[in-house]
C-alpha positions, 0 to 999 in steps of 0.5 A: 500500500502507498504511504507518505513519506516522512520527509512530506509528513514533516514538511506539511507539519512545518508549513502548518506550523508556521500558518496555524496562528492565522485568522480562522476561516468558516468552512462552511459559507452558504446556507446549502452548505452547512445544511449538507448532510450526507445520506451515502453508507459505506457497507461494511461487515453487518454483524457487529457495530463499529464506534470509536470514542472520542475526546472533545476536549481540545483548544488551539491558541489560533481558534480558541486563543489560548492553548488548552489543559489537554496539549499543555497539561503543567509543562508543555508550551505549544508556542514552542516549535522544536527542531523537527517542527513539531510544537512541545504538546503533552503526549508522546505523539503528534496528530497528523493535522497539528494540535487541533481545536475541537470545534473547529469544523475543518479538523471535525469534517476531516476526523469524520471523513477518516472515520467513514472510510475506515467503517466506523459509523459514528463516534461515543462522545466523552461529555462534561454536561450541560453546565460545562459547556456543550459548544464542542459536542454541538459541533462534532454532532454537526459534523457527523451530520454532514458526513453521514455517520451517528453520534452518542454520548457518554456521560461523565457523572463524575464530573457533570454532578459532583460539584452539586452540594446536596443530593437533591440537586446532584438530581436536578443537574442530572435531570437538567442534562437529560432535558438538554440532551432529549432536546438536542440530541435524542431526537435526532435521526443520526443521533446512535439508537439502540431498537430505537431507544438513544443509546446513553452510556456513562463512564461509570457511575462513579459519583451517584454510586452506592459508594456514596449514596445506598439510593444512587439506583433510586437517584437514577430512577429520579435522573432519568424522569425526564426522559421517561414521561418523555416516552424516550427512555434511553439504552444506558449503558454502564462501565464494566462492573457499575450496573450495580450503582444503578440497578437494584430490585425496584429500579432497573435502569442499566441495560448492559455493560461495555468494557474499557482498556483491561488485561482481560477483555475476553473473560469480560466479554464472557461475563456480559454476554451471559449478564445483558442483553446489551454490551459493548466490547472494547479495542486499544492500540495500547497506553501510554500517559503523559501525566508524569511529564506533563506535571499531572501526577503518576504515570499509569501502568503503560500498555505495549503496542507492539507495533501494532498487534496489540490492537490486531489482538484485541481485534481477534478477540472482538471477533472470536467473542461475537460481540454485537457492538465495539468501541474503539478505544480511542480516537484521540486521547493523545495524552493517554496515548491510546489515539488511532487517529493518523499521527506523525509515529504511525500514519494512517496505520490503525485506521487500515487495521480498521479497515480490514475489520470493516471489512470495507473496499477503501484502502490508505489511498483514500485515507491519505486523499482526505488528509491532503483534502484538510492541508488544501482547506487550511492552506486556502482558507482565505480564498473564497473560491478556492474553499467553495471547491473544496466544500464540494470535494468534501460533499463528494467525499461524504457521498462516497464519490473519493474520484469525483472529490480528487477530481474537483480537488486537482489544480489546487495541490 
């Protein structure tokens, strides 16, 4: 298969490097364009449903003016261009497309555009709450909608209600972001159901847990009001293990389990498949943190990639056990190093390994079109003529037209 070389990698990056703190163009310019929304699937293998998580966390100085928590963490400075061109980033990796923002639509389109290729249908979304700031889930739900592919939340309890100062209004904030994301979210076509009931998974419940409350089931019961007069009660998933803080005789409000990144992902899988009727299986390329470096405490227990076949393993496992859904775990935590996301290190190679999963017809020369399709938008996001062609390029893209889309695209490399 074709590759980059390393020599043109790092010479996008120098390039974007030093045009990256120029002022942020719209991608999209017309009413018609940022109502496009892409109906066109990729076949893929029908026996199991491929998502991938996906952190929305993510602030550049250029769009958002200040670099994030997430490149910097206590040490890191993105300011500073190190001799290879890289910016000094809180991970032992870099993203192909330079430390991004995540409500930047060009990074968004080109992240779905990746996904759509590779047979993943939609992104499980690590999200915060209403109360702490939803603009980047928002954003990255309308770029799943232009590229045709779902979306679905994951709800951190722990950092969405732990500020709450009393029991009863860790209830009312849990209620308040159920109304939001009934409102926003549930409703909506490309928004990932499950025998058409919203899947809602939780990484955990970790704060309205029995550890902390002997009702937290019936405190779930309570959260979710909102959504049960509503007729729209949601497929809500828990972590491994965490049914339990929900679930008790009289409230039954977990329907099943997923896994996360563990050392025995098949017992695990046994285990849910014998325990719900609904799980959701997990694959890591492998971990390893930058929180000692970055100033963030201890680094966690790192998993070897071994070049690759851990994800391949974990992969077969997947396969062997028949699970109904996977998440691919992840699509950009870069500052665990768990990302699959094409980087400087390792290109555009687990996203081939996804892709043969798939079982889809695209190879890396699509993967490496949509790339230079992102480098000619930020490379002319300034010329209003130039960047219509390329919205036109990216709708051939979501339509499943990639010959049309290098098509359109010629002239402007």
């Amino acid at each position: 298969m074709k590759f980059f070389s390393n020599k043109w990698i790092m010479s996008a990056i120098a390039v974007m490097a030093m045009t990256s703190c120029s002022e942020k163009e719209p991608v999209f310019k017309t009413d018609t364009d940022s109502n496009f929304a892409s109906t066109a699937k990729v076949q893929k293998r029908d026996d199991m449903r491929i998502f991938v998580h996906y952190m929305p966390w993510f602030q550049s100085k250029d769009y958002s003016g200040a670099w994030g928590m997430h490149w910097t963490m206590d040490r890191c400075n993105p300011d500073n261009i190190k001799a290879d061109g890289k910016r000094e980033i809180a991970s032992h990796f870099y993203p192909l497309a330079e430390p991004y923002d995540s409500r930047d639509p060009v990074v968004l389109d080109y992240h779905a555009l990746l996904m759509k290729y590779s047979g993943i249908e939609g992104v499980l979304v690590d999200w915060y709450g209403s109360r702490n700031g939803a603009e980047s889930t928002e954003a990255l739900f309308a770029a799943m909608q232009r590229a045709g592919l779902e979306l679905a939340i994951v709800y951190e309890d722990r950092n969405n209600l732990d500020g709450a100062s009393s029991e009863s209004q860790k209830i009312k904030w849990g209620q308040d972001d159920m109304v939001y994301l009934y409102n926003n979210f549930f409703k909506k076509d490309n928004y990932t159901k499950i025998d058409d009931k919203p899947l809602l998974m939780c990484f955990g419940p970790i704060e309205v847990s029995t550890d902390n409350f002997k009702n937290a089931p019936t405190m779930w019961s309570e959260i979710f009001s909102p959504l049960t007069v509503r007729k729209m009660t949601p497929c809500f998933l828990a972590l491994y293990g965490a049914s339990k803080n929900a679930n008790d005789s009289r409230n039954k409000n977990a329907m099943g389990e997923f896994t996360w990144v563990n050392a025995n992902n098949a017992d695990f899988l046994d285990n849910l498949k014998s325990k719900f009727n609904y799980y959701m299986g997990s694959a890591y390329p492998g971990f390893k943190d930058y929180y000692k470096e970055g100033g963030w405490g201890d680094n966690i227990t790192p998993v070897d990639y071994r070049d690759g076949q851990e994800f391949r393993d974990q992969l077969t496992v997947a396969n062997s056990k028949k699970v109904p859904m996977l998440q691919l775990v992840t699509w950009n935590d870069f500052g665990e190093g768990t990302q699959i996301e094409p980087t400087v290190e390792d290109r555009f190679k687990y996203l081939e390994m996804v892709q043969d999963f798939a079982q889809v017809k695209y190879d890396v020369t699509v993967l490496e079109s949509i790339y230079q399709h992102y480098l000619l938008r930020r490379q002319y996001a300034g010329d209003a003529d130039a960047t219509a062609r390329l919205n036109e390029a990216f709708k051939a893209f979501a339509n499943l037209e990639p010959e049309k889309a290098r098509s359109i695209m010629k002239g402007l490399n």
